[in-house]
C-alpha positions in Angstrom: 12.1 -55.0 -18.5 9.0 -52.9 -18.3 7.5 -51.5 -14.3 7.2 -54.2 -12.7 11.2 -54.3 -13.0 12.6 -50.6 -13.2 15.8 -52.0 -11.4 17.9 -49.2 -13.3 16.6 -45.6 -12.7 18.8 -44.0 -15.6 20.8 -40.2 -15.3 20.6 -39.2 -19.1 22.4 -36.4 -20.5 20.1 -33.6 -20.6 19.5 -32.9 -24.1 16.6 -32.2 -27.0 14.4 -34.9 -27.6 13.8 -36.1 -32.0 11.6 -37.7 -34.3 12.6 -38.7 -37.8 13.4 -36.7 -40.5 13.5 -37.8 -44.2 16.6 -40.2 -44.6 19.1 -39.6 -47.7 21.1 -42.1 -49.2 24.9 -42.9 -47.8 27.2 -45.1 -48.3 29.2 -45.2 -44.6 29.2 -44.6 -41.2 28.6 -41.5 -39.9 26.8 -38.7 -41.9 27.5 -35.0 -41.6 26.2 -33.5 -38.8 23.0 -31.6 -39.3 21.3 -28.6 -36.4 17.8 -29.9 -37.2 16.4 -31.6 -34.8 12.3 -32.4 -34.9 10.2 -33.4 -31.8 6.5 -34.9 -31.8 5.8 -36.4 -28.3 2.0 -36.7 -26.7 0.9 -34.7 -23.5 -2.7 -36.2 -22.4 -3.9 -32.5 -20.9 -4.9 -30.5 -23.7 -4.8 -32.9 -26.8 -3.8 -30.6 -30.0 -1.5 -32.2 -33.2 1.3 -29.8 -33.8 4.6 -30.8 -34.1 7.6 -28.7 -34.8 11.1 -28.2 -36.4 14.0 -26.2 -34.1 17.3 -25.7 -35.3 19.8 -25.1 -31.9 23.2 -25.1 -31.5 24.8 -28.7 -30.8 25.7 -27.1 -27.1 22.2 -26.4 -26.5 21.8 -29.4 -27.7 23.3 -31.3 -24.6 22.0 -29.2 -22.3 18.6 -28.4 -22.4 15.4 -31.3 -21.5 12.2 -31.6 -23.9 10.9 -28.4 -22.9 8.7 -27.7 -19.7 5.4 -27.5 -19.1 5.5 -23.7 -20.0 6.2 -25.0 -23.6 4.1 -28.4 -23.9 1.5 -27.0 -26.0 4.0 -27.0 -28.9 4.1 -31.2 -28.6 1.0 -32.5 -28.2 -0.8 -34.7 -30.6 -4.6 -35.8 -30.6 -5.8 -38.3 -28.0 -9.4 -39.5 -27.4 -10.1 -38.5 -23.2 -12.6 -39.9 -21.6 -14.5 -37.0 -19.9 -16.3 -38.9 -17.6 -17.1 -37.7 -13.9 -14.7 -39.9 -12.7 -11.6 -39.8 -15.4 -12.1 -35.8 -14.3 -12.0 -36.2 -11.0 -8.8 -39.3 -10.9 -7.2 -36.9 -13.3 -7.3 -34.5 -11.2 -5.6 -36.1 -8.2 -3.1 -37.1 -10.5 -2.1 -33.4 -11.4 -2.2 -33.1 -7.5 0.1 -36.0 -7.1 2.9 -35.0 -9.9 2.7 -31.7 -8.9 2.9 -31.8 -5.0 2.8 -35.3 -3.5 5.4 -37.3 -5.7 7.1 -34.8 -8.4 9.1 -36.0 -10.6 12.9 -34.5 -8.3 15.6 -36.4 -9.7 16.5 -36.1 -13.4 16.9 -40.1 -13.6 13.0 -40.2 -13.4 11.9 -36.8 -15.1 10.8 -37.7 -18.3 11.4 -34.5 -19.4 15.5 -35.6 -19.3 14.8 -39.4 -19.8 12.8 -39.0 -23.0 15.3 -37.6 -24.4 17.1 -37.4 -27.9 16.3 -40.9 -29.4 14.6 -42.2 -26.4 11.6 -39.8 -26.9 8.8 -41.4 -28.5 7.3 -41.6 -31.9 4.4 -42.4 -33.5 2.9 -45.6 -35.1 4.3 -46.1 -38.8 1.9 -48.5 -40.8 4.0 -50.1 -43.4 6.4 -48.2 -45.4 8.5 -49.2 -48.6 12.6 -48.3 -47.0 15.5 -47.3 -49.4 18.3 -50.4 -49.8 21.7 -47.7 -50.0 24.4 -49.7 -49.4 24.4 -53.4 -51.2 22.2 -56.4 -51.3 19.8 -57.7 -48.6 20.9 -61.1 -48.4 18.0 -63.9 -49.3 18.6 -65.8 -45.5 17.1 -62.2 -44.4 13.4 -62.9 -46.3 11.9 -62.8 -43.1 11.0 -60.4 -40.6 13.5 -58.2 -38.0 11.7 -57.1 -35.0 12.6 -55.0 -32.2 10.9 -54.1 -29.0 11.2 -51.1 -26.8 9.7 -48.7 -24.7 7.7 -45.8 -26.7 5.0 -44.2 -24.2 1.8 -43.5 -25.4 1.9 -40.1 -23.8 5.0 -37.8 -22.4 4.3 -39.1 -18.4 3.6 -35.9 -15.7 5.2 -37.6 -13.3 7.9 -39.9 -12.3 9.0 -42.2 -15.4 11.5 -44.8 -15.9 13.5 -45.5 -18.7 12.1 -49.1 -18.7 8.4 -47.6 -18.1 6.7 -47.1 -21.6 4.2 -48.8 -23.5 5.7 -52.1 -26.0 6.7 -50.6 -29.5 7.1 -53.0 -32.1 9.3 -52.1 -34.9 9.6 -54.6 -37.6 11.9 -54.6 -41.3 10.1 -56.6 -43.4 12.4 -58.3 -46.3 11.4 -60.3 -49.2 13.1 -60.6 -52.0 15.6 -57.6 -51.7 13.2 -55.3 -50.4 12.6 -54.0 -47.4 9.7 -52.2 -45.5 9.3 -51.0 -42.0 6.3 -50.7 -39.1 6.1 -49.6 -36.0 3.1 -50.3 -34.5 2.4 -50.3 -30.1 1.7 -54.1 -28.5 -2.0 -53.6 -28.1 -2.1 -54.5 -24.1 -4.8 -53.7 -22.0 -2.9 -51.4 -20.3 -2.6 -49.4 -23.5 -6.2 -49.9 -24.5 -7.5 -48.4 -21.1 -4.7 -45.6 -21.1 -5.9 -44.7 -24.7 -9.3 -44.7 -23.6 -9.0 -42.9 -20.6 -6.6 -40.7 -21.3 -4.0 -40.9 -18.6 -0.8 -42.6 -18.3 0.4 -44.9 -15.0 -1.4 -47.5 -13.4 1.2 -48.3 -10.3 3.6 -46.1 -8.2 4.0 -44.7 -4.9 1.1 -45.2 -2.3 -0.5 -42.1 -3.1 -0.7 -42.8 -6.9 -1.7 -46.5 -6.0 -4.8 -45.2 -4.5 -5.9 -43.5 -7.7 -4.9 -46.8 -9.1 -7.6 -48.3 -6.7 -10.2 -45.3 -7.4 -10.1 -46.1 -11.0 -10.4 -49.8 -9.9 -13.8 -49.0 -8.0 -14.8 -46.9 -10.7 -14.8 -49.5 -13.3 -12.1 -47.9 -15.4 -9.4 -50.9 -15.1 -9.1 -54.1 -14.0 -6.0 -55.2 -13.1 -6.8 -59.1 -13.8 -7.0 -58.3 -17.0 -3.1 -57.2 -17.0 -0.8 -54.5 -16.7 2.3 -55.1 -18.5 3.6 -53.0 -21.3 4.8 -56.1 -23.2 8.1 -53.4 -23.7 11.0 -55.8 -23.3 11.3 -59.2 -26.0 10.4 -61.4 -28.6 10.0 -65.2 -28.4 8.6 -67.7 -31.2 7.9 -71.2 -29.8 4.9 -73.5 -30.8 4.3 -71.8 -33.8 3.5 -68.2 -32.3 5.4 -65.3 -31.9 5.1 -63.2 -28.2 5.8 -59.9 -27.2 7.2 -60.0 -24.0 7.1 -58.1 -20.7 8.1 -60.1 -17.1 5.3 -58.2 -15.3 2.7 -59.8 -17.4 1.5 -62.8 -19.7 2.9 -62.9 -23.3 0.8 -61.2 -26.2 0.5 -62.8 -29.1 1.0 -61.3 -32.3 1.8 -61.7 -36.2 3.0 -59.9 -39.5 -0.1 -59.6 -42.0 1.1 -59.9 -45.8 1.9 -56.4 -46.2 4.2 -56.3 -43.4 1.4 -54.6 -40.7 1.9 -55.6 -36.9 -1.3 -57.0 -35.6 -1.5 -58.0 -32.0 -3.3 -60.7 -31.2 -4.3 -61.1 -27.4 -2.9 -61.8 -24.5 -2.0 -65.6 -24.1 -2.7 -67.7 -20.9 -1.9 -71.2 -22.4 -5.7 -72.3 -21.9 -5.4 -70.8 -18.4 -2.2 -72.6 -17.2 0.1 -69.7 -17.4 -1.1 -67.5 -14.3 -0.1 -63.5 -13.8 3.5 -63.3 -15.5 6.1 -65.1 -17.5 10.0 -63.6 -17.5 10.7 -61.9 -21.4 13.6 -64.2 -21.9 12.4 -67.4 -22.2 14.9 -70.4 -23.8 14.1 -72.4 -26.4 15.8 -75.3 -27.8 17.0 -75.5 -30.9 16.3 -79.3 -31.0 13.6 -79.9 -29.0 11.7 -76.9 -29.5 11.0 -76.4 -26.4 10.4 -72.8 -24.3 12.0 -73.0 -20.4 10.9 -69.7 -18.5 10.2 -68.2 -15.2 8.0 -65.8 -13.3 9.3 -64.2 -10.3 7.8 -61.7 -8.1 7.8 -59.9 -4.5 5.4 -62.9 -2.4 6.8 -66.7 -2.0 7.3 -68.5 -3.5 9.4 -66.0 -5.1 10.8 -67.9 -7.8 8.9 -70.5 -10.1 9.7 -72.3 -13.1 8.2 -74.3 -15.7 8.4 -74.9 -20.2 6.6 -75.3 -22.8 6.7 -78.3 -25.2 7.1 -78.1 -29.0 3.6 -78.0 -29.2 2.9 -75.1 -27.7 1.4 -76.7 -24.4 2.3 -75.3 -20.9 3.6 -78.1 -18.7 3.5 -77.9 -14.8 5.1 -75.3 -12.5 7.8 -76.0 -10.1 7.8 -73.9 -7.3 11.1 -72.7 -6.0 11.1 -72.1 -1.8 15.1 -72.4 -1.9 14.6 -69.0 -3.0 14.5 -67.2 0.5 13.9 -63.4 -0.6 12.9 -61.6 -3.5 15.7 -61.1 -6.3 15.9 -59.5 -9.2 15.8 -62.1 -11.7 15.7 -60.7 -15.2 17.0 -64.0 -17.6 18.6 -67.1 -16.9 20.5 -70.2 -19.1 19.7 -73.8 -19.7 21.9 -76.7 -20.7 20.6 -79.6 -22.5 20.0 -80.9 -18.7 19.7 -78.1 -16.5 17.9 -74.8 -15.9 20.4 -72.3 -14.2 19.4 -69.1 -12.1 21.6 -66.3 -10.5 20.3 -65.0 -7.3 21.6 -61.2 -7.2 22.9 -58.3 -4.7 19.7 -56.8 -6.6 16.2 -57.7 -4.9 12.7 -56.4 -5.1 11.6 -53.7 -2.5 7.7 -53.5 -2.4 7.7 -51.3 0.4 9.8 -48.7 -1.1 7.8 -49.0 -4.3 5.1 -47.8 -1.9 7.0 -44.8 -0.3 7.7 -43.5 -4.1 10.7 -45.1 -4.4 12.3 -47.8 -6.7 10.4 -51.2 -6.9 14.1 -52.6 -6.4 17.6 -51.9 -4.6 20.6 -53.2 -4.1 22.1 -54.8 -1.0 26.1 -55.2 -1.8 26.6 -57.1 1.7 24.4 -59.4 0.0 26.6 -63.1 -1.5 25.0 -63.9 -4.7 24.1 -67.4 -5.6 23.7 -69.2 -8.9 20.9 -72.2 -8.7 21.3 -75.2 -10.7 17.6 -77.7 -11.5 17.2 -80.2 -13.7 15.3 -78.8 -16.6 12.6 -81.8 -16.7 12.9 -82.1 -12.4 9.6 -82.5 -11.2 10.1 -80.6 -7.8 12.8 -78.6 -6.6 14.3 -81.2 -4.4 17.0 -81.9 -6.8 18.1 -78.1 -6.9 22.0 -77.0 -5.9 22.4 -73.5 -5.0 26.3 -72.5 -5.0 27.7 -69.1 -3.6 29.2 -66.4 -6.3 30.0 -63.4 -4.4 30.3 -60.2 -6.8 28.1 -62.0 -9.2 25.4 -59.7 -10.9 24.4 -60.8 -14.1 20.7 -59.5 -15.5 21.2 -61.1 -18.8 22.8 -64.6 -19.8 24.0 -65.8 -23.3 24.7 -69.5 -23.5 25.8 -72.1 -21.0 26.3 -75.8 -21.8 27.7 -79.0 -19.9 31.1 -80.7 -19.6 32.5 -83.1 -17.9 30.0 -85.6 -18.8 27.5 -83.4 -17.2 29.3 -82.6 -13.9 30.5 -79.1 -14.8 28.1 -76.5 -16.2 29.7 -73.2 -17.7 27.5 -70.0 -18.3 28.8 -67.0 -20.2 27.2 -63.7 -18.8 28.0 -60.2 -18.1 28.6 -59.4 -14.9 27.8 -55.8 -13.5 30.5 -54.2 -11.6 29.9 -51.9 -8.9 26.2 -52.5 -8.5 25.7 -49.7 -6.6 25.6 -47.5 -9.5 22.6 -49.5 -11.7 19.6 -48.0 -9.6 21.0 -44.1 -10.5 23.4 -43.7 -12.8 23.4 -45.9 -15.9 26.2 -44.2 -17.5 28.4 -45.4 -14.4 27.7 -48.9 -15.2 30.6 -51.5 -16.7 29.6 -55.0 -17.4 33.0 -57.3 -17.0 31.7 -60.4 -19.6 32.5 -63.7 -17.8 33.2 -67.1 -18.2 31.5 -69.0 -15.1 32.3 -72.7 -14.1 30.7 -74.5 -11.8 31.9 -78.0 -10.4 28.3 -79.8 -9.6 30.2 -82.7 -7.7 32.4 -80.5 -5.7 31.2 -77.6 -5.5 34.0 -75.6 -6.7 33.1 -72.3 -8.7 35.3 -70.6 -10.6 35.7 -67.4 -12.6 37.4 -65.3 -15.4 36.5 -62.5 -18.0 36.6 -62.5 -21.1 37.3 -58.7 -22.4 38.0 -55.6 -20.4 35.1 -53.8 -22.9 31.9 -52.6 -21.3 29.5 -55.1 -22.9 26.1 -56.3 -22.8 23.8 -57.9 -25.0 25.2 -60.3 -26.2 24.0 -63.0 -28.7 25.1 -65.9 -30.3 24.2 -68.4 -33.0 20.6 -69.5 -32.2 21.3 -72.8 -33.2 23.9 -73.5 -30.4 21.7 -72.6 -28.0 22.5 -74.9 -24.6 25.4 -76.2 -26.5 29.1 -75.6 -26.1 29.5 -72.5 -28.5 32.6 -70.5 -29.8 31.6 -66.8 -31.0 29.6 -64.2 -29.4 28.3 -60.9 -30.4 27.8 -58.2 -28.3 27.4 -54.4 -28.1 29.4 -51.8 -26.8 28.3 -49.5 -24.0 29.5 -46.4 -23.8 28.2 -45.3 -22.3 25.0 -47.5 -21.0 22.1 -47.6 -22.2 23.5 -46.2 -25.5 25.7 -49.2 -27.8 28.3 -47.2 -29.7 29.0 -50.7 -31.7 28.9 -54.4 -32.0 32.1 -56.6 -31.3 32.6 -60.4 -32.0 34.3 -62.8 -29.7 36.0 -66.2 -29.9 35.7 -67.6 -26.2 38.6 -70.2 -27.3 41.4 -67.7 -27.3 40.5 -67.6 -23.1 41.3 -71.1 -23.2 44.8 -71.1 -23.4 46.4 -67.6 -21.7 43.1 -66.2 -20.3 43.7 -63.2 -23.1 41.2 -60.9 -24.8 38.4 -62.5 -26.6 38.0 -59.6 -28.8 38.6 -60.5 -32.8 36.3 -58.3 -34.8 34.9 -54.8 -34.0 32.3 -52.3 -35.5 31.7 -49.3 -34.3 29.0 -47.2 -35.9 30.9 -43.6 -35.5 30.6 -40.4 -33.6 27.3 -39.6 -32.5 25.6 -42.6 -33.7 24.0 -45.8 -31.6 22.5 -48.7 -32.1 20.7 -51.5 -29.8 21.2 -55.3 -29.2 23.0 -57.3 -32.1 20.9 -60.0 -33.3 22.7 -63.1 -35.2 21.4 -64.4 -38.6 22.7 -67.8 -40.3 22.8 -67.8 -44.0 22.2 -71.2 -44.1 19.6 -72.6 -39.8 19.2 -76.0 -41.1 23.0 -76.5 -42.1 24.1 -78.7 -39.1 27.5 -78.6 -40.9 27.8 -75.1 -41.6 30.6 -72.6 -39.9 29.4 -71.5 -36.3 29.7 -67.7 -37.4 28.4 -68.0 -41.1 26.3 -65.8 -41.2 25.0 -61.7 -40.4 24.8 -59.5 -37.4 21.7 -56.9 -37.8 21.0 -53.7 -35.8 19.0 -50.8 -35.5 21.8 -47.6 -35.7 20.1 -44.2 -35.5 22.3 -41.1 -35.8 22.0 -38.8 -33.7 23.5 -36.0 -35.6 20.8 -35.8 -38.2 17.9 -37.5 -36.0 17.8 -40.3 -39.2 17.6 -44.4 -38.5 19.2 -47.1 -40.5 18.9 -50.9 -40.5 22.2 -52.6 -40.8 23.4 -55.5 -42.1 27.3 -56.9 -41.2 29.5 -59.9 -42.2 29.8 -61.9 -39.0 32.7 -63.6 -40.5 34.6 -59.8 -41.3 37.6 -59.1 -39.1 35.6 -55.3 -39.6 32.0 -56.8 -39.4 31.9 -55.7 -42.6 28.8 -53.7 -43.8 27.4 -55.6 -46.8 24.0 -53.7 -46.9 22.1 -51.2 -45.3 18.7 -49.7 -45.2 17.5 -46.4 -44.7 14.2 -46.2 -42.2 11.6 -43.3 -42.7 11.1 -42.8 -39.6 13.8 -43.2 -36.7 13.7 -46.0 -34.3 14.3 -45.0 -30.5 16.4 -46.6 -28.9 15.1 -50.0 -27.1 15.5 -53.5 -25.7 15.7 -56.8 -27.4 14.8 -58.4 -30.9 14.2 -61.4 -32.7 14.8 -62.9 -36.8 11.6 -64.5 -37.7 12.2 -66.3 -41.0 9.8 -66.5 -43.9 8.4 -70.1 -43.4 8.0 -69.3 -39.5 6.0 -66.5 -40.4 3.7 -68.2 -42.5 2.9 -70.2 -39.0 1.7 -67.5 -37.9 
């Protein structure tokens, strides 16, 4: 998710935002609470590098923003400007615009409230030797963990939404035991020009679109060139690794040997990949093939295509059947179908123009899940079914029964949709089991827990396959994932009960991000379905520190059989990815 698809305009708790602070060793979840709290966050006005240690109350805490504009001198960091005739004057309409035009009014788009706690920024970390306190790192984990996620450049003056900020890469590096961390920003153009030019925002509301244009005419940005934030994924297929944004083309980029994120362009597949590819494209474990997606506000508004093994783009299929714009953030495949949900969330150009959000929600609308043969050379063999109440923005797996006349699709399904453009912490995700009778049409539905869940993962190796465990985390509320819970999908086949057989949560006050599954043994065709680790992010928000963890996927507890200490703190983000050691050598 990056601007192109702010669908969820998040009301955070208004509280301090924080920046790492040296880590100490510990054994378990949680720590003791600790008052200090450190902020470092960039304002592109008056560049200066300061940043400071407070020590407040844990009331104040949860009540006060990063502090206004009266205070911003106290967080500012150094930032080439561009003190051109023209950066001066298109800065200063922006000041005009934030200030009178389009301010930021709601707390759900002040960054002041969004970047907040851990989701204010940080700064790059090149790469940094970590502290292993708690066990082994398991050898299946030589490799590299990355995570992406939002981290602006510089704190926005106006409107900002949680889904808004430049690509941070944060990647654990382990080889033999050891373990070291970078962060390092996607290098998009639209952070090269930002950086350049010092200011922040290429697209809004009408008014800021025309700076957008002045800049344009000016020579300072060319939006052919891109502007995605690459914010939202991670996706290896022919041999490269992306980072991904929906409202741009993939950049490729690599681990050097000492663990340093290098970004490597943006990718076009030899100019056969045109404006924007979807963050969560689906690659087959067998095949090695990558299925993905672009959609977008003009017809046709959905298209799809895949890339072989070898890394070669293959044609586009057009989708017309698609009769408005929808919100289409992921989708599934089968081994022999391509399946897209068509939500009560669409795209709203026109309010994007008017300030508002670039989507909305309709509830009158019925939802619709599309079924194409994944190799169909046209969309003439498409089958569109009606799911009312159906809103799922991400899916986990879905395979084929039946001899290929069912398909089933395992998603979460947001409840009350009315809620996701506002009020994120409103939001409950019922995960579902979806049928779907290609013959007859006959659709049915049932969830699998009564837990607010999202992000869920599974065994990358049953990917398109009928699969038994998931792993997803625990919202509570959303964004934040207070923990990580396993589920066999079996126990819903016999009494419909809950799916729920092993739980972690990471204690008070701490959170982490999307669970991401590792086998101990990916080319044992014969090996247990859940053999194998779940890894996370957790940062703790009581003493600001950030720890990778490491859990038995097999434990009835998730066990934790190791567990890192980061020196610097990773805000809180989107998804990630396992590379393993030979992959990266690939690279």
């Amino acid at each position: 998710m990056d601007s192109l698809s702010s669908s969820f305009l998040s009301t955070l708790s208004p509280s301090n935002s924080t920046t790492s602070q040296p880590p100490s060793s510990r054994s378990s979840l949680p720590p003791p609470p600790s008052p200090f709290r450190v902020r470092s966050v960039r304002i592109e006005e008056k560049p200066q590098t300061v940043t400071t240690t407070t020590k407040r109350s844990s009331q104040e805490r949860s009540k006060k923003p990063i502090p206004s504009s009266n205070n911003e001198n106290r967080f500012r960091r150094s930032v080439a400007v561009d003190q051109s005739l023209p950066a001066t004057i298109f800065n200063a309409f922006d000041d005009i615009i934030n200030k009178f035009i389009d301010p930021p009014i709601r707390d759900s788009v002040d960054p002041r409230y969004v970047l907040s706690d851990n989701f204010s920024p940080v700064n790059e970390l090149p790469p940094t030797e970590c502290e292993v306190s708690v066990g082994t790192l398991p050898s299946c984990l030589d490799g590299a963990y990355f995570r992406n996620g939002p981290n602006p450049q510089y704190l926005p003056r106006g409107p900002y939404h949680l889904f808004d900020g430049d690509g941070m890469l944060h990647a654990i590096r382990i080889s033999k035991g050891k373990a070291t961390l970078c962060s390092r920003y996607v290098k998009t153009y639209k952070y090269n020009i930002e950086k350049d030019a010092g200011f922040n925002g290429l697209t809004a509301s009408a008014a800021r679109m025309a700076v957008t244009a002045g800049r344009f005419l000016a020579g300072q940005f060319d939006p052919s060139n891109g502007i995605g934030s690459a914010n939202t994924s991670l996706a290896f297929f022919g041999n490269k690794l992306y980072a991904l944004g929906e409202s741009d083309l993939p950049y490729a980029v690599k681990l050097a040997p000492d663990g340093d994120i290098i970004t490597l362009g943006r990718h076009d597949f030899d100019g056969k990949l045109f404006m924007s590819m979807t963050a969560h494209p689906k690659i087959d474990p067998v095949t090695k093939e990558a299925f993905a997606f672009r959609y977008g506000p003009m017809p046709p508004f959905l298209t799809f295509f895949r890339v072989n093994g070898n890394g070669e783009k293959q044609a586009d299929i057009p989708i017309f059947s698609m009769t408005s714009p929808s919100f289409l953030h992921d989708f599934a495949i089968t081994k022999n179908y391509a399946i897209f949900s068509e939500i009560q969330i669409g795209m709203s150009p026109m309010e994007m123009l008017g300030g508002g959000s670039p989507v909305s929600a309709d509830p009158g609308k019925v939802s619709r899940v599309g079924v194409i043969p994944r190799y169909a050379k046209d969309e003439s063999e498409m089958k569109w079914f009606k799911v009312p109440g159906w809103n799922n923005v991400h899916s986990i797996n879905a395979w084929e029964e039946d001899d290929g006349d069912t398909v089933v699709m395992l998603a979460p399904n947001i409840l009350s949709v009315e809620h996701t453009l506002e009020r994120m912490s409103l939001i409950h995700a019922s995960l579902e089991k979806v049928t779907i009778n290609l013959k007859t049409g006959m659709v049915s539905r049932h969830p699998l827990s009564t837990r607010n869940l999202d992000f869920g993962v599974i065994n990358p190796n049953f990917i398109a396959v009928k699969n038994r465990y998931m792993y997803c985390g625990v919202g509570d509320p959303m964004p934040k994932i207070s923990g990580v819970v396993k589920l066999d999908i079996t126990l819903s086949e016999v009494d419909r009960q809950e799916c729920i057989v092993a739980s972690r949560m990471f204690g008070p006050g701490c959170f982490g991000g999307e669970p991401f599954f590792v086998a101990k043994e990916p080319d044992n065709l014969d090996a247990d379905e859940d053999d194998g680790y779940v890894v996370s992010y957790v940062h703790d928000e009581n003493t600001g520190e950030s720890r990778f963890l490491v859990m038995d996927a097999k434990s009835p507890t998730l066990e934790i059989v190791a567990a890192v200490e980061l020196p610097q703190r990773v805000p809180y983000g989107f998804h990630g990815l396992f590379v393993k050691e030979s992959d990266l050598n690939k690279l």
